[in-house]
C-alpha positions as CSV (number, residue, x, y, z in Angstrom):
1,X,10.5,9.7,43.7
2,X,13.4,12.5,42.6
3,X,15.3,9.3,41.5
4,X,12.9,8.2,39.2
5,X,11.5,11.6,37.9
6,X,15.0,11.9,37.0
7,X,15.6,8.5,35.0
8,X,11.9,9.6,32.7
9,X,13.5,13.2,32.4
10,X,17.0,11.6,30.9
11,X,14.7,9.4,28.5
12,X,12.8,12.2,27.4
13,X,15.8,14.3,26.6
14,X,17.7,11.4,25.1
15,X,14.5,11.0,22.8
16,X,14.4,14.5,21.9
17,X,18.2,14.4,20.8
18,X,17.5,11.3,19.1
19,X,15.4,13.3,16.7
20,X,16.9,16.1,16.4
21,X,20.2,14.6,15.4
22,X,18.2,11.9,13.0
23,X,20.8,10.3,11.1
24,X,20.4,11.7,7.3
25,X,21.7,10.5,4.0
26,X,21.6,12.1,0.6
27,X,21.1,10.2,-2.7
28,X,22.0,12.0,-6.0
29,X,21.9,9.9,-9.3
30,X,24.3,12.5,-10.4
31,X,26.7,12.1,-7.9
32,X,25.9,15.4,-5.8
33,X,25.0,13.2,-2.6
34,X,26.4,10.4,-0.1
35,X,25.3,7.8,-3.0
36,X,24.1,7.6,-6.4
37,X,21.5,4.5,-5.6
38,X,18.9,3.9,-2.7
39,X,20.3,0.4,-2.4
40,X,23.6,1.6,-1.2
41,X,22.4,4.0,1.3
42,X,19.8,1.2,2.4
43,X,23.0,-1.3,2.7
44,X,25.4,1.5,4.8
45,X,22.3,1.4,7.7
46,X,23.0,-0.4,10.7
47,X,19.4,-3.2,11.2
48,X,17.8,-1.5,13.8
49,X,18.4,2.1,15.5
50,X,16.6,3.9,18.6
51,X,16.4,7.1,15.9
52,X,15.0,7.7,12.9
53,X,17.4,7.4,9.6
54,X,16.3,9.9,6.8
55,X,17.6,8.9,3.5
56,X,16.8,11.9,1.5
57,X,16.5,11.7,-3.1
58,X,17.0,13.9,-4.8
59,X,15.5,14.1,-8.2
60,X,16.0,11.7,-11.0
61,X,14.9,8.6,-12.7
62,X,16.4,5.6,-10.4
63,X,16.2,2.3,-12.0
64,X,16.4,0.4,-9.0
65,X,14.6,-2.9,-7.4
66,X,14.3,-1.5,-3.7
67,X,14.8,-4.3,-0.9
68,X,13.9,-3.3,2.6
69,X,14.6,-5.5,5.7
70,X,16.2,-2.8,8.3
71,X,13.5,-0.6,10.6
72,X,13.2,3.1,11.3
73,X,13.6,4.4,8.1
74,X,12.3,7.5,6.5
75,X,12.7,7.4,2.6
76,X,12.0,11.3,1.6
77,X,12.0,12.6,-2.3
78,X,12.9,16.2,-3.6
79,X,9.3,16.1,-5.5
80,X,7.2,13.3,-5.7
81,X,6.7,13.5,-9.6
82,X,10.3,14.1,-10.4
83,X,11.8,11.5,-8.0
84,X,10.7,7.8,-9.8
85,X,11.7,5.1,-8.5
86,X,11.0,2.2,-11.4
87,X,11.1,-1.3,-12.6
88,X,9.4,-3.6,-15.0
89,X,8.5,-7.1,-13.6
90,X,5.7,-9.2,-14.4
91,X,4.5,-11.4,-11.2
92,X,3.8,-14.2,-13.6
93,X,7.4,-14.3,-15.1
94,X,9.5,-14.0,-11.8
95,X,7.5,-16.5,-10.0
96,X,8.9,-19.1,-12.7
97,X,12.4,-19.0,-10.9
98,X,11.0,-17.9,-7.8
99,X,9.8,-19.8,-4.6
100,X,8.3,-16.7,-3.5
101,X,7.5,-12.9,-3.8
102,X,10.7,-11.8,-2.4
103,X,12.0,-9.1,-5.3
104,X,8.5,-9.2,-7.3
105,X,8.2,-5.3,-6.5
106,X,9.9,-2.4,-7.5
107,X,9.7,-2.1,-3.6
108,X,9.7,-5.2,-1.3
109,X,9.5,-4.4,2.4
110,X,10.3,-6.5,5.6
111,X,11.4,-3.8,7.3
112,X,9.0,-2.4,10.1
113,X,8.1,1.3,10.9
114,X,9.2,2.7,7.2
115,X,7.6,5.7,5.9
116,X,7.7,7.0,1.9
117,X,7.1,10.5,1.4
118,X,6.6,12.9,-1.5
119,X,7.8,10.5,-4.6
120,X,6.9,8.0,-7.2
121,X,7.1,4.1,-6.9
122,X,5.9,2.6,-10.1
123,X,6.5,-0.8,-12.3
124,X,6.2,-0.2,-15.9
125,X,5.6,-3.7,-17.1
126,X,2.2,-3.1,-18.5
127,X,2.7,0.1,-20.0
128,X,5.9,-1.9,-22.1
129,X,4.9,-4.9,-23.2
130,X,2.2,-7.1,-24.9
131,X,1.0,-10.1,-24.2
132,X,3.5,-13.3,-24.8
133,X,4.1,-16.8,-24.1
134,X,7.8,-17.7,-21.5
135,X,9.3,-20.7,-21.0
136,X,8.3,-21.5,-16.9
137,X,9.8,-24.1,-15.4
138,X,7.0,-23.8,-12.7
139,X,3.8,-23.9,-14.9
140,X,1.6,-27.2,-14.9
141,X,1.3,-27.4,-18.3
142,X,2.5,-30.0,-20.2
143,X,4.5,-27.7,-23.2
144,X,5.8,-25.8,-19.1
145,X,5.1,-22.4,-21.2
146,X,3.3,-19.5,-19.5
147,X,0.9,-17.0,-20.8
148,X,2.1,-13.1,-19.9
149,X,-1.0,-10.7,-20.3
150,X,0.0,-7.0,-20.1
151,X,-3.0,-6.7,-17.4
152,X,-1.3,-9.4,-15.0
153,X,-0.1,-9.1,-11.6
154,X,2.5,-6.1,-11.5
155,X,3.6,-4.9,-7.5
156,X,5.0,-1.2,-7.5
157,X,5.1,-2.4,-3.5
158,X,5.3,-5.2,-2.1
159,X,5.2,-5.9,1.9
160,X,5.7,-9.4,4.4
161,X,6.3,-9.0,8.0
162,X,6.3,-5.6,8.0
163,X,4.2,-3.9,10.9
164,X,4.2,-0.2,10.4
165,X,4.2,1.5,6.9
166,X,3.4,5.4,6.0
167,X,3.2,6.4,2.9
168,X,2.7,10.3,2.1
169,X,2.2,12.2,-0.4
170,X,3.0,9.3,-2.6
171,X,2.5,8.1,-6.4
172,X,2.6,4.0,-6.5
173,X,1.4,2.7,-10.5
174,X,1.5,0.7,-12.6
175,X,-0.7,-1.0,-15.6
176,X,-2.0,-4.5,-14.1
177,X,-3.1,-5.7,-10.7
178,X,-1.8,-5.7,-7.1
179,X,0.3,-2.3,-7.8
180,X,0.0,-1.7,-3.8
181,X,0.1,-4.6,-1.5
182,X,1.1,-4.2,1.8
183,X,0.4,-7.6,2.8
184,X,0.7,-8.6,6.6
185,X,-2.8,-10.0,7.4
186,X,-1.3,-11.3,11.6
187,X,-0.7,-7.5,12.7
188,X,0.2,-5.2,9.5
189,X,-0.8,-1.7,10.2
190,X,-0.7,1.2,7.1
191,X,-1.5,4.3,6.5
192,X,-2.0,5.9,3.1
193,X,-2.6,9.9,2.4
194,X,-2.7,12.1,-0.1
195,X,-1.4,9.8,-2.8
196,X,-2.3,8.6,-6.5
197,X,-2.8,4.7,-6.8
198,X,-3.3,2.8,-10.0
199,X,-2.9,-0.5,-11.7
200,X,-5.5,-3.2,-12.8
201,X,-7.2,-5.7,-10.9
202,X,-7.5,-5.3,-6.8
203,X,-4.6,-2.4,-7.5
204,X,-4.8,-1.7,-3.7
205,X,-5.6,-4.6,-1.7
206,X,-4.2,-4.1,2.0
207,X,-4.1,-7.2,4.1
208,X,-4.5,-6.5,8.4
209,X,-5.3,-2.9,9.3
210,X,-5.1,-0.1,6.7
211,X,-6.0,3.6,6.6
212,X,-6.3,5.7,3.2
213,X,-7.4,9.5,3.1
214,X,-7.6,12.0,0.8
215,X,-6.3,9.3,-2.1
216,X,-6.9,8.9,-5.6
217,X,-8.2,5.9,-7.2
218,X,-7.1,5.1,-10.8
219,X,-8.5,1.7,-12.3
220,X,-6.7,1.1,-16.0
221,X,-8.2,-2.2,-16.1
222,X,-9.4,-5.4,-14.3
223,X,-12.6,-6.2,-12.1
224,X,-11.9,-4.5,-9.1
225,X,-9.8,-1.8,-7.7
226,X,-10.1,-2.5,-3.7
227,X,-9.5,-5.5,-2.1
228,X,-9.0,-6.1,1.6
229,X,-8.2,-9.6,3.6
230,X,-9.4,-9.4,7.1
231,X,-9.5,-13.2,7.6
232,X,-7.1,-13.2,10.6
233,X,-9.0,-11.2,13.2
234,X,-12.5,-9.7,13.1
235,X,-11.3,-6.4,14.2
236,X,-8.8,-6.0,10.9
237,X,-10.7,-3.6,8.5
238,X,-9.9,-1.0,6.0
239,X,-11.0,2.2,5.6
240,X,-11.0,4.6,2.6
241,X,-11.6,8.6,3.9
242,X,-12.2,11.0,1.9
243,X,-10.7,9.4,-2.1
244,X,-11.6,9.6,-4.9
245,X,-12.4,6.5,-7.4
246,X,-12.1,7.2,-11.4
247,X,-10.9,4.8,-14.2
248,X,-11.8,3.2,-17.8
249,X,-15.8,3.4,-18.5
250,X,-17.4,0.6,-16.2
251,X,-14.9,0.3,-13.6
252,X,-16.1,-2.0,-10.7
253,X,-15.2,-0.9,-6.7
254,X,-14.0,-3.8,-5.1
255,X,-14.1,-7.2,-4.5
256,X,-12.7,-9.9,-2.2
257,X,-12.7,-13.3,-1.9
258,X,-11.8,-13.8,2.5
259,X,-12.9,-12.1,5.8
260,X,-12.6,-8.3,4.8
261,X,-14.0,-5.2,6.3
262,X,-14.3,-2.3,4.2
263,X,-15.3,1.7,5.7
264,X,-15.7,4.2,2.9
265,X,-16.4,7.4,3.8
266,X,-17.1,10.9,1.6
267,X,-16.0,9.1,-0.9
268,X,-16.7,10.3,-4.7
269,X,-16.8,8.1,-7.3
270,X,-16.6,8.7,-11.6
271,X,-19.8,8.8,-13.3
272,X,-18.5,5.9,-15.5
273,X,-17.9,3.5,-12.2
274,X,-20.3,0.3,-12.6
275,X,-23.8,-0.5,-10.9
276,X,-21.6,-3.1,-8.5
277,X,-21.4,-2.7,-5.4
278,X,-17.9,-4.3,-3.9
279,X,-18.6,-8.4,-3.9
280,X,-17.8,-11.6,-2.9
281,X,-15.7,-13.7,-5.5
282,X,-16.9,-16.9,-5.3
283,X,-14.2,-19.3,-3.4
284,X,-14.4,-22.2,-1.3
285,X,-12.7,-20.2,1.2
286,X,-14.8,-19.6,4.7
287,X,-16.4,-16.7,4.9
288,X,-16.5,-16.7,9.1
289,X,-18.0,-12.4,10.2
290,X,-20.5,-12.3,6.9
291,X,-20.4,-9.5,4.8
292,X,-19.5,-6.0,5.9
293,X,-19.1,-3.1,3.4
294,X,-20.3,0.1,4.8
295,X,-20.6,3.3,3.9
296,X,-21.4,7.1,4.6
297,X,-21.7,10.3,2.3
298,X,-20.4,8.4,-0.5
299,X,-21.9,10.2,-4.3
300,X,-21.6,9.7,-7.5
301,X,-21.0,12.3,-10.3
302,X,-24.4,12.0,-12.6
303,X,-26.6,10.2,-9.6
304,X,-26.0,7.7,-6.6
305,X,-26.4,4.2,-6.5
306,X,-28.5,2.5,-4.0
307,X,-25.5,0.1,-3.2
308,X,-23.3,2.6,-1.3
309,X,-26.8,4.4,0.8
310,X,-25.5,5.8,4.6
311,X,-25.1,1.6,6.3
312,X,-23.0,2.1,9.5
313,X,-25.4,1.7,12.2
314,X,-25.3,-1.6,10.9
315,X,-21.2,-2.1,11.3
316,X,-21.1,-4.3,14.4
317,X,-20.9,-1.7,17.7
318,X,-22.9,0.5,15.3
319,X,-19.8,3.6,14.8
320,X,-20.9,6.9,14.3
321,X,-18.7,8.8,11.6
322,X,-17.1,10.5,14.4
323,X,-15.6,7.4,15.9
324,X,-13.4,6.5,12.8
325,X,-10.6,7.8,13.3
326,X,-6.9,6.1,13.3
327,X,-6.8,5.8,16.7
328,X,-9.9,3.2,16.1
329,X,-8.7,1.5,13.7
330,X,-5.5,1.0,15.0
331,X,-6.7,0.5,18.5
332,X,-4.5,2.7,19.7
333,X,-1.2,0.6,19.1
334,X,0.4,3.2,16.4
335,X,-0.3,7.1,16.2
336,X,1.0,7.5,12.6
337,X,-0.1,11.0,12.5
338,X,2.1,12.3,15.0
């Protein structure tokens, strides 16, 4: 019994080291650091590590496409309005040489167990640009030209197999649609709080498990501003605690178009948001758990619609708002608040 008390004591104080001595990098555009770009201090990162990596920016404009494939990283900014990370890519133009979304972001993650904290991610297409007509090898048309609307697709972050993602304190924009999409609908778990989102159409549409609190909503444009996909399992939901919604005069909520499972709860919305409640596009895709949008203590500014009344006794196991937590969500696999 000694033996073995002893072996979990070593791991314990191994792990406590581990932290303590987290490896730690500074970037400084101006040369004040370890590196002048994220890229390189990603790139001088061993894959994987037992303890967390801290790569710490400093403040400045870094005009950088961020790629992501190594674990256990902490990416932590000097201020989160004066540390911008930025690109401008339209989806619709880089999928004409692409095979697939790899490098559509300003931030594209593979890398698992990543956490952002206290800076901007943003893609500036739509703020740039007007609409216009590329040459795209990839379109069906005959003339192989392609339409560019200033509202289209426009990912400030862009996730794949990643599993675990934090993001804290965070500004992610941009003008068009999908501006966050942390898309891992097998077993993608992320947690969103305290940060500023907005873009176009489905401008935060989470795929697997996700968790938002105390986030703002912006909609510039577009027919929706939440999305979910939940098609995988029946458990995968997302939830929405305590944000706010605002945005041009008739925004919309939310939409989706496979299995999804939205939560909102004391939420306030603008008194310019639409009379729709979040809907079903209409897709030939099957729709296998039914609808399930609930709510709780969700108002309006200037009156409530009858769309987002109290509803979760009728979530299946019937939750009371005590029982939503991240530990229910998550089903206990990650503890993100720790």
């Amino acid at each position: 019994m000694k033996t073995i008390l002893k072996y979990y004591l070593i791991i314990f104080l191994s792990m406590i080291v581990s932290v303590i001595h987290a490896q730690k990098i500074i970037v400084d555009i101006n040369g004040k650091g370890d590196f002048t770009s994220i890229q390189s201090a990603i790139n001088s990162l061993a894959k994987d590590s037992v303890g967390v990596r801290i790569i710490f920016i400093k403040n400045g404009v870094y005009k950088e496409k961020i790629f992501i494939e190594k674990n256990n990283i902490v990416f932590e900014g000097e201020n989160k309005n004066k540390v911008i990370i930025t690109q401008s890519i339209a989806r619709d133009i880089f999928r004409c040489e692409h095979e697939d979304d790899w490098g559509v972001a300003t931030m594209n993650l593979r890398g698992s167990d990543i956490t952002l904290l206290n800076l901007t991610l943003q893609n500036n297409y739509g703020f740039e640009n007007v609409e216009t007509t590329v040459a795209c090898a990839s379109d069906t048309s005959l003339l192989r030209q392609k339409k560019i609307r200033k509202d289209g697709h426009q990912m400030a972050l862009r996730s794949f197999q990643t599993t675990k993602l934090k993001v804290i304190n965070c500004v992610l924009r941009a003008f068009g649609g999908d501006t966050v999409s942390p898309w891992n609908v097998d077993d993608g778990m992320f947690y969103f709080k305290d940060c500023v989102m907005e873009g176009g159409v489905d401008f935060y549409c989470p795929r697997g498990w996700a968790w938002a609190e105390n986030c703002t909503f912006i909609a510039n444009t577009g027919p929706a501003s939440i999305w979910h996909d939940g098609s995988k399992f029946e458990d995968s939901k997302t939830i929405l605690k305590n944000c706010s919604f605002e945005g041009y005069d008739g925004f919309m909520l939310g939409r989706y178009h496979r299995d999804a499972q939205f939560y909102l709860i004391d939420c306030s919305f603008a008194k310019n948001m639409a009379d729709k409640p979040i809907y079903r596009v209409p897709t030939t895709n099957i729709i296998q758990w039914g609808e399930r949008i609930y709510y709780y203590n969700c108002h309006k500014k200037g009156g409530d619609y009858k769309w987002f009344t109290n509803n979760l006794q009728t979530a299946k196991g019937s939750p009371k708002v005590s029982d939503i937590t991240v530990a229910w969500l998550f089903g206990n696999r990650w503890n993100p608040e720790k």
